[in-house]
Residue frames as a rotation matrix with the C-alpha (Angstrom) as fourth column:
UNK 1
0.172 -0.964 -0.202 -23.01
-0.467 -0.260 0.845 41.46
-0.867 -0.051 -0.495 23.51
UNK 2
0.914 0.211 -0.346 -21.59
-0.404 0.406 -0.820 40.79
-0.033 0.889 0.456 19.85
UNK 3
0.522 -0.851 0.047 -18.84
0.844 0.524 0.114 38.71
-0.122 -0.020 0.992 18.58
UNK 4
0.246 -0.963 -0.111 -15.77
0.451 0.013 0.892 40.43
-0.858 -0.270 0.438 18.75
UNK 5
0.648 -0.214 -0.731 -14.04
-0.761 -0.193 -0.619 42.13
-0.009 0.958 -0.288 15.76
UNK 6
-0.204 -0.911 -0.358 -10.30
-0.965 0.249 -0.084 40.44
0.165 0.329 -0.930 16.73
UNK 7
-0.265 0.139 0.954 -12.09
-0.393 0.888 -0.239 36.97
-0.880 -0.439 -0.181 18.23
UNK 8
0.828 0.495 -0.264 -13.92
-0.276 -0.051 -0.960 37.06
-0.488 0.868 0.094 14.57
UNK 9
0.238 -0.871 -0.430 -9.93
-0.940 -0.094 -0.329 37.42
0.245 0.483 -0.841 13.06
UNK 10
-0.401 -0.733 0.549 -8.56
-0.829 0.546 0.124 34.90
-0.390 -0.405 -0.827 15.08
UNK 11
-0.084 0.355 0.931 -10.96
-0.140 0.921 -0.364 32.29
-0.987 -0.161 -0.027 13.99
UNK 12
0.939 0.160 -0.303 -10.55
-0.255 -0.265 -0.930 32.93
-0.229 0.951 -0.208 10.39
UNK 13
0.341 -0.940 -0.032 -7.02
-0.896 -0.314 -0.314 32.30
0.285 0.135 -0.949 11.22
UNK 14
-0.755 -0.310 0.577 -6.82
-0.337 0.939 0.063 29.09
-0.562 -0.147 -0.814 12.71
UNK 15
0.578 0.621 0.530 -9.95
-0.004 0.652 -0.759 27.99
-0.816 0.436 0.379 10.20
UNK 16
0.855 -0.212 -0.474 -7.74
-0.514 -0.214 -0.831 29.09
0.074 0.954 -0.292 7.34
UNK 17
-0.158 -0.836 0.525 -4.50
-0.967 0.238 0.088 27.28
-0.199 -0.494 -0.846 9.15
UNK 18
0.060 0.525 0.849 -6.60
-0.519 0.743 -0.423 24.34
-0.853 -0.415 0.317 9.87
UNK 19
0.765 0.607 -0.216 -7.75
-0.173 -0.130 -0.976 24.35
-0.621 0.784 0.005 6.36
UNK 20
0.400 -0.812 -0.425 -4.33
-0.723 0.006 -0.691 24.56
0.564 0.583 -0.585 4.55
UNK 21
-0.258 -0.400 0.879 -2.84
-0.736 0.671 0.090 21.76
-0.626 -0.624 -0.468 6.58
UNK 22
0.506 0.691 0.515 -5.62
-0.038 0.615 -0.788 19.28
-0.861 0.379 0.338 5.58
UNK 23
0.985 0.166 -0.043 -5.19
-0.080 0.228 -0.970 20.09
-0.152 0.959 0.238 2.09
UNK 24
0.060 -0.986 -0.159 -1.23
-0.991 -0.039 -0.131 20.21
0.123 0.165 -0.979 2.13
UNK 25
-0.393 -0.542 0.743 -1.45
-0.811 0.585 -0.002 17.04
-0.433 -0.604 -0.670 3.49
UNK 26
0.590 0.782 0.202 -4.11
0.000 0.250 -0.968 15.50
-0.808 0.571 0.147 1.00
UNK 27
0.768 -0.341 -0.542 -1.64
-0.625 -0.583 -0.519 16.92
-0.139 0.738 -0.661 -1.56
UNK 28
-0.540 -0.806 0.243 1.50
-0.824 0.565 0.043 15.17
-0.172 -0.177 -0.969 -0.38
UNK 29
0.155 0.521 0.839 -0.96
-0.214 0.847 -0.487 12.08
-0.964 -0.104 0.243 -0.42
UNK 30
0.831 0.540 -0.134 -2.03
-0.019 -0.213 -0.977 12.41
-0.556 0.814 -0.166 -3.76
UNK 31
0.516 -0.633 -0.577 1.51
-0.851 -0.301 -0.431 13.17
0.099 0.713 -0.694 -5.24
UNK 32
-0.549 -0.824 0.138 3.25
-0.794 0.566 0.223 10.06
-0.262 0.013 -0.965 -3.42
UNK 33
0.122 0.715 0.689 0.68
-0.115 0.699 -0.705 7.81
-0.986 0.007 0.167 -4.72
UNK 34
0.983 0.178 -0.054 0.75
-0.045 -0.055 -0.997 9.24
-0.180 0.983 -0.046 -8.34
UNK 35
0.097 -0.964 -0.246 5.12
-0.983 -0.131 0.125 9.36
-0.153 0.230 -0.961 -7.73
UNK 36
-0.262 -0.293 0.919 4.73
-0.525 0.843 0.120 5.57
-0.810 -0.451 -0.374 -6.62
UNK 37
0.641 0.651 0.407 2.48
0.310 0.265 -0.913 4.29
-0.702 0.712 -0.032 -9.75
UNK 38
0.621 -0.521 -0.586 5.25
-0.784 -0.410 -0.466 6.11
0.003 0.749 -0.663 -12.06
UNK 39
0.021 -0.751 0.659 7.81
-0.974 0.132 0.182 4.75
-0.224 -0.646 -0.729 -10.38
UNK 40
0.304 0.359 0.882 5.74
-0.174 0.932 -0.319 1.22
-0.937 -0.057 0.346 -10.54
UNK 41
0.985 0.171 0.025 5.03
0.013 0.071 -0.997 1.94
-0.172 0.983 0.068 -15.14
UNK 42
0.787 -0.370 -0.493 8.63
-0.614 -0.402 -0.679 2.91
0.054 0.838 -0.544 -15.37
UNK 43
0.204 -0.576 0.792 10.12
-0.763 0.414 0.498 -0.05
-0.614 -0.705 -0.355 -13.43
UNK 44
-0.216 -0.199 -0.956 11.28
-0.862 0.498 0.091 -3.01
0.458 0.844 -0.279 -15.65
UNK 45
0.692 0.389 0.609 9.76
-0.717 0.467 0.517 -6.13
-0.083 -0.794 0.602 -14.58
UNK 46
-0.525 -0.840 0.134 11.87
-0.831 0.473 -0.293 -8.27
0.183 -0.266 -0.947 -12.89
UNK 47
0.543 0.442 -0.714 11.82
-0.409 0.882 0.234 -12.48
0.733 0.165 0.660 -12.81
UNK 48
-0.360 -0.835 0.417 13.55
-0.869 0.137 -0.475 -14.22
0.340 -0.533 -0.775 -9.58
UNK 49
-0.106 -0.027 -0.994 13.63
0.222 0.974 -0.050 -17.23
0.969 -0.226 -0.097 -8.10
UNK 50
-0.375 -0.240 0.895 12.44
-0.691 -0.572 -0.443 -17.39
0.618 -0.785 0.048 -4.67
UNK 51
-0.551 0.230 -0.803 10.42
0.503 0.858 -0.099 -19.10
0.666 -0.459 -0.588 -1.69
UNK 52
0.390 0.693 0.606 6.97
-0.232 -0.563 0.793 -17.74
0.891 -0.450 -0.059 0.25
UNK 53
-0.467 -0.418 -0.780 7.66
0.393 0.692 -0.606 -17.15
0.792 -0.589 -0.159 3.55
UNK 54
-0.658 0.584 -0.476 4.71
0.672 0.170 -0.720 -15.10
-0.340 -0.794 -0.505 4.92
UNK 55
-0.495 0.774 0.394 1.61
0.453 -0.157 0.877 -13.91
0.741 0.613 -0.273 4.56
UNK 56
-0.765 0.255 -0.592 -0.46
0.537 -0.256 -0.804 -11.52
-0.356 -0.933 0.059 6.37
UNK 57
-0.198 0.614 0.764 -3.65
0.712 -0.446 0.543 -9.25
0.674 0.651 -0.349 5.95
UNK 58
-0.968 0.022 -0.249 -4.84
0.112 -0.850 -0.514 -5.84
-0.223 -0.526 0.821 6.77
UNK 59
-0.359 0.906 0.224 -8.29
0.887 0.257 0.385 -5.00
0.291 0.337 -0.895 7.33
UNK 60
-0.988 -0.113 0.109 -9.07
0.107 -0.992 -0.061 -1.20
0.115 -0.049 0.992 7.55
UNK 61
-0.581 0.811 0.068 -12.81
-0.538 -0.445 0.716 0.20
0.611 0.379 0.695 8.42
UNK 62
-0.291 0.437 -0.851 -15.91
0.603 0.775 0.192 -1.95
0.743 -0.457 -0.489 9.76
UNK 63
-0.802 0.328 -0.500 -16.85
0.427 -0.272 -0.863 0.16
-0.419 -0.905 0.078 12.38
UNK 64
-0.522 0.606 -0.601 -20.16
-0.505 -0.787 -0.355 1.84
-0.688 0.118 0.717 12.55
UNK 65
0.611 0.631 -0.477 -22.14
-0.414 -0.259 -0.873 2.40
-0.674 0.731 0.103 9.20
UNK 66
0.292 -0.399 -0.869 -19.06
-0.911 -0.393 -0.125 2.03
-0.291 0.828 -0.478 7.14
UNK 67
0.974 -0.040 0.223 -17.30
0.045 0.999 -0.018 -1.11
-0.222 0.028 0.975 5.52
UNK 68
0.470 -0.781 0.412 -14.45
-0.287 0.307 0.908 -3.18
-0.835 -0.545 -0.080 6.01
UNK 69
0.691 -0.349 -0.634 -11.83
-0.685 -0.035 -0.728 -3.49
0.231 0.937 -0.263 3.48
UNK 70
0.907 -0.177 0.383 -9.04
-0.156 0.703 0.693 -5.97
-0.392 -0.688 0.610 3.32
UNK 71
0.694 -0.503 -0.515 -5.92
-0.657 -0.150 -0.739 -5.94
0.294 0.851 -0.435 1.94
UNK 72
0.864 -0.204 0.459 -3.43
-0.076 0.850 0.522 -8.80
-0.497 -0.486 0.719 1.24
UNK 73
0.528 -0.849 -0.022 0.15
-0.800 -0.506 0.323 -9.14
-0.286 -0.153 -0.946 1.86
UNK 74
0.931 -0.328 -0.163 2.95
0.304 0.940 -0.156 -11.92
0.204 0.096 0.974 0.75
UNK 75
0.868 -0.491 0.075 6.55
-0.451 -0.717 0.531 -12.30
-0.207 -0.495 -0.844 1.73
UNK 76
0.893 -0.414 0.178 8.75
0.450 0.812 -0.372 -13.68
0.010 0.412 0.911 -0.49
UNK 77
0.533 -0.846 -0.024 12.64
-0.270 -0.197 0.942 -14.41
-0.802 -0.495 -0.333 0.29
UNK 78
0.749 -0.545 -0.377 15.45
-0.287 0.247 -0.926 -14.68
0.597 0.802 0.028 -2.85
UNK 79
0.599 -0.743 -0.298 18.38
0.753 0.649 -0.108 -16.44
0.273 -0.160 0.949 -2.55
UNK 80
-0.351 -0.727 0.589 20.66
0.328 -0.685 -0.650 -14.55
0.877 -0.035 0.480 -0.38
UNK 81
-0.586 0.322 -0.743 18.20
0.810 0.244 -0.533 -13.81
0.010 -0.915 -0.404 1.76
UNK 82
-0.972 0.171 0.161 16.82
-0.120 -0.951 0.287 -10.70
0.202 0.259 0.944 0.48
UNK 83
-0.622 0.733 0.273 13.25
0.674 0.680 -0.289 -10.31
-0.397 0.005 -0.918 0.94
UNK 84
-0.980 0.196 0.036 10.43
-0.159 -0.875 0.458 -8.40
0.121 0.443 0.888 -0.48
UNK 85
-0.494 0.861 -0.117 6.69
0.648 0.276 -0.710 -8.03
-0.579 -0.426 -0.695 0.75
UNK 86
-0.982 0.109 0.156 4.05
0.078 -0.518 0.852 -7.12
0.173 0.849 0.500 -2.00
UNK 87
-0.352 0.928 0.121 0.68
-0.558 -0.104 -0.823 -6.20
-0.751 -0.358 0.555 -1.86
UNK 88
-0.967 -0.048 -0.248 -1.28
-0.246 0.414 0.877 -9.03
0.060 0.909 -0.412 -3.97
UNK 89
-0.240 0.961 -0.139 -4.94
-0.759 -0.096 0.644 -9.67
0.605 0.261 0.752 -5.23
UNK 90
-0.068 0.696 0.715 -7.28
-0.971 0.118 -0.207 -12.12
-0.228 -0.708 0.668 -3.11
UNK 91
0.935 0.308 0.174 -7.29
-0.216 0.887 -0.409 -14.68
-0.280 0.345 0.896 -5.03
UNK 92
0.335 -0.940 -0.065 -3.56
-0.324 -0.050 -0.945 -14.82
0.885 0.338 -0.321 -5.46
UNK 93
-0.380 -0.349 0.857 -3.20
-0.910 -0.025 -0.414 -14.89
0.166 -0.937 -0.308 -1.74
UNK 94
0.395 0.687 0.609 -5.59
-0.755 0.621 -0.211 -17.73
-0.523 -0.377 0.764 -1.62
UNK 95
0.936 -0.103 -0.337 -3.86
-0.113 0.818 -0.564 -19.78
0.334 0.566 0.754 -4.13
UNK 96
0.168 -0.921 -0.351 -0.23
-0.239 0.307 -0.921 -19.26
0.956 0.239 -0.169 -2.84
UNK 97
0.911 0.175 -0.373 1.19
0.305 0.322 0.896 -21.14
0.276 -0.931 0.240 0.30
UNK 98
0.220 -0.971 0.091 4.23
-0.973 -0.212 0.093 -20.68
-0.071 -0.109 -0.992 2.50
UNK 99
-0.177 -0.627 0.759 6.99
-0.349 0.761 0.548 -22.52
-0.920 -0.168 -0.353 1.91
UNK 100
0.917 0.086 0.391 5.86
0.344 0.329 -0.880 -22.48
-0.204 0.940 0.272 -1.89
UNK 101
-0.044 -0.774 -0.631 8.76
-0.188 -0.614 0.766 -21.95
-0.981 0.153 -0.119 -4.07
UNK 102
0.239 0.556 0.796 8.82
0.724 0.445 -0.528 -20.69
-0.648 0.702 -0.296 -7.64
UNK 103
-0.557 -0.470 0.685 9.18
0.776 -0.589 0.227 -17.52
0.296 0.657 0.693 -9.96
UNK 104
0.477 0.552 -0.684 8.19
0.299 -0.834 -0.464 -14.09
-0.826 0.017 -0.563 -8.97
UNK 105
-0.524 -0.214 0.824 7.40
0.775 -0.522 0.357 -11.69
0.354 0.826 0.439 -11.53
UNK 106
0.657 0.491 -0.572 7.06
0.623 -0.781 0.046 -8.05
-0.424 -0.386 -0.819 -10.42
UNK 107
0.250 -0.097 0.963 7.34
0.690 -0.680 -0.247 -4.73
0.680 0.726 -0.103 -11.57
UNK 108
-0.326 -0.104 0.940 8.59
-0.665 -0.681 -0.306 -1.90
0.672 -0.725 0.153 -8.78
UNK 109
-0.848 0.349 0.398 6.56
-0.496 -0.263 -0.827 -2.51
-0.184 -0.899 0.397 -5.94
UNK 110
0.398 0.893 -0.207 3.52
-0.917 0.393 -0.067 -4.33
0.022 0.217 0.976 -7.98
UNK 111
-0.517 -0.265 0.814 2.97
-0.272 0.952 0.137 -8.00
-0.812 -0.151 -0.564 -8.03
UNK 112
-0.321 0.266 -0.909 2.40
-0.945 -0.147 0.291 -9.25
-0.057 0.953 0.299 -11.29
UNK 113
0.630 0.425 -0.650 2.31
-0.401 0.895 0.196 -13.19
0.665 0.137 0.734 -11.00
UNK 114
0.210 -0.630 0.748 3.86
-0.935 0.096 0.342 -15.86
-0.287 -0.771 -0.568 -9.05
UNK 115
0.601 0.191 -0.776 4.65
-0.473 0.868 -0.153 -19.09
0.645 0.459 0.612 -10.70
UNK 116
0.783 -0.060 0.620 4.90
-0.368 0.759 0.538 -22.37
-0.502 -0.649 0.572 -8.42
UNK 117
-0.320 -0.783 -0.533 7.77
-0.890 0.442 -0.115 -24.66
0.326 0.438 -0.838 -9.28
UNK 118
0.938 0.304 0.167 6.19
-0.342 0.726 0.597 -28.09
0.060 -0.617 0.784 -8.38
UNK 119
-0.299 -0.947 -0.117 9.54
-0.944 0.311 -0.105 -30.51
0.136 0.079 -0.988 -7.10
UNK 120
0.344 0.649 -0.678 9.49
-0.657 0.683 0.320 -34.03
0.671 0.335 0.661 -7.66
């Protein structure tokens, strides 16, 4: 017995379904990444006054064959109470504490630096 003609159809149809998903969704990736990075270049960077108040990390991968990535977070609070959580480099995380307080300088969504105020 051979395959089908319409069983033959149908799977061409949900591989071709299947198929366009994926990539629609890959797409939409791809554009809000490259919308977010504009977004980031055409932001003016901005200086406030503020005060760490947490820190956290994500670690994605590690299973298996593959490796483990890590990615580090800060939460810093402006007068008023506003807050804003940025994604910042390793060694940035490692140098800042909570309960520091000091200048943030960011751009959109990017962390640029963080100067410390020391108080005497």
């Amino acid at each position: 017995m051979g395959i089908d003609f319409m069983e033959f159809q149908s799977f061409n149809m949900i591989f071709f379904i299947v198929f366009g998903v994926i990539a629609v969704v890959m797409i939409m990736g791809i554009a809000k990444t490259v919308g977010a990075g504009l977004s980031n270049q055409a932001a003016e960077q901005i200086q406030r006054s503020c005060k760490v108040v947490d820190k956290r990390t994500r670690v994605r991968g590690g299973s298996g064959d593959f490796s483990a990535s890590t990615h580090y977070y800060i939460t810093f609070e402006f007068e008023g109470g506003e807050r804003v959580e940025l994604k910042v480099k390793d060694t940035d995380f490692g140098m800042i504490v909570i309960g520091d307080r000091g200048e943030l300088h960011y751009k959109g969504t990017r962390f640029m630096e963080f100067v410390r105020v020391m108080e005497a």
